[in-house]
N, C-alpha and C positions, 0 to 999 in steps of 0.2 A: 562385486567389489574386487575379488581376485583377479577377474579379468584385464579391469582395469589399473591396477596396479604392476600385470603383468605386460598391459601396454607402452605402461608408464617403462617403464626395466629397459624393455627394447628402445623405447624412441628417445629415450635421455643416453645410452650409452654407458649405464653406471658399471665404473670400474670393481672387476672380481674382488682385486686384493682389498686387506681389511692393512688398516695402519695397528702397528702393536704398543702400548700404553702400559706404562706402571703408573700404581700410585702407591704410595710408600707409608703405612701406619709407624712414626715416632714413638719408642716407648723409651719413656723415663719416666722410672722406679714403677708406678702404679697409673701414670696417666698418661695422657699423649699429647705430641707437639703435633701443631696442626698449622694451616697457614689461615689466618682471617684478611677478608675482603672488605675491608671500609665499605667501599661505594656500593657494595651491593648486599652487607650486611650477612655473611655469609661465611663458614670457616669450610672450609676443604684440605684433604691433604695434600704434600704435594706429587706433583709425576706429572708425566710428558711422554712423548713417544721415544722408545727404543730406535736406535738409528742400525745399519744396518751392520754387521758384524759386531753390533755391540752387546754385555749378557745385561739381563735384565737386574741383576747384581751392578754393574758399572751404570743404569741407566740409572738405578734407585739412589746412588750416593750422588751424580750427578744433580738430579731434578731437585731431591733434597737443599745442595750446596747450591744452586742457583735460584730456584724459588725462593726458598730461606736463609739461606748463610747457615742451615743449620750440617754438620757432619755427622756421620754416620756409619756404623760400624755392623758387622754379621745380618745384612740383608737378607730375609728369606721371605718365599712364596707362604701366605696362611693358608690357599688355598689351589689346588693344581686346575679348577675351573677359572672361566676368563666371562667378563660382565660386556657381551655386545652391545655397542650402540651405530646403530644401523643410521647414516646422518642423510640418504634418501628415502629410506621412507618416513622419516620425519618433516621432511622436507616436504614429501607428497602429500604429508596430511595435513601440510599448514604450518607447521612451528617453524618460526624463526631461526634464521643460522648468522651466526658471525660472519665477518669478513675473511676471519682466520679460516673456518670451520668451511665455507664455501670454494675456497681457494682450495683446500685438502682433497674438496668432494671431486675434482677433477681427475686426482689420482687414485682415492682409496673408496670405496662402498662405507668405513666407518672405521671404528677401531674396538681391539680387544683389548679388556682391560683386566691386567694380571696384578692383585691382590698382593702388596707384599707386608714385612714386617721389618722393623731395625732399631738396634739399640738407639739411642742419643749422644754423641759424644763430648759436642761441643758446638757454640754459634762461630761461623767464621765470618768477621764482614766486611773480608773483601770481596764476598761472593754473592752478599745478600743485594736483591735485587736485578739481577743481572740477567734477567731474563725478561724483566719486567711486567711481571705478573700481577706485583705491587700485591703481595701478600706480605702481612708482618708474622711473624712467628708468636705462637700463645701454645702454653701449656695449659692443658682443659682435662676434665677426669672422664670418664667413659660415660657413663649419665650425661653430662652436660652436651657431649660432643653430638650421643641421641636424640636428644633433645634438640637440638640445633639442625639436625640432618630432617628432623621431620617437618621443620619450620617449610621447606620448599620441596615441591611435587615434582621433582626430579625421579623420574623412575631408579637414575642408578643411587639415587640416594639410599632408598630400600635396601639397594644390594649392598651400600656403603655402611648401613644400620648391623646387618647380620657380620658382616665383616668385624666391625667394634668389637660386636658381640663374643666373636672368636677369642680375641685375644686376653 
């Protein structure tokens, strides 16, 4: 199996670099702002990739104010580990990739996903949607959010679960 997989390495060409990824835990008062997925029934927080000279501080208020309209104040890391998700060998094992997700795999092996935290300030909406991620903005309490992250077998869900958990 290793073999093969290290065949697989060589003759697909997968690129070293990993893409860098926030995702942003909303805290207001006692619970968190989260973004929910109509069509796929599903809440996430938001975040995106870090562009390049940019800090993981400006990407968090970003992703935040674009996914949701929502703003965001004192961004910080809950954790100084990062959650891998490796999108060829997922690939070589079979799982499904996006359009989006497949387009990246040309440049990046996957991406690191760095954990953050931020107050809630305010909804802005001239910003909500604007990425078209087509998440709506909900305010859910830490239970429920668990609750919801176990609903799908998403490995980083797990790591999304202990994260809650922190805060």
């Amino acid at each position: 199996m290793i073999n093969h997989y290290l065949r697989y390495l060589q003759e697909a060409a997968i690129p070293s670099k990993w893409r860098k990824r926030v995702e942003v835990y909303i805290l207001k008062g006692d619970k968190i702002v989260v973004g929910y997925k109509k069509e796929k029934k599903m809440y996430m927080p938001p975040g995106g990739g870090v562009e390049k000279g940019q800090s993981l501080e400006d990407a968090a208020k970003m992703e935040s104010l674009e996914e949701l309209g929502v703003e965001i104040k004192n961004p910080v890391l809950i954790t100084k580990d990062t959650y891998e998700v490796d999108w060829h060998t997922m690939f070589a094992a079979g799982i499904p990739m996006t359009s989006k997700i497949k387009e990246r795999m040309k440049y990046f092996r996957g991406q690191k996903i760095h954990f953050m935290k931020a107050e809630y300030v305010g909804i802005n909406k001239k910003y909500y949607g604007r990425d078209n991620d087509a998440m709506k903005p909900v305010v859910i309490t830490k239970q429920k959010l668990i609750k919801e992250l176990r609903k799908n077998s998403w490995t980083v869900n797990r790591n999304r679960e202990k994260i809650v958990r922190m805060l």
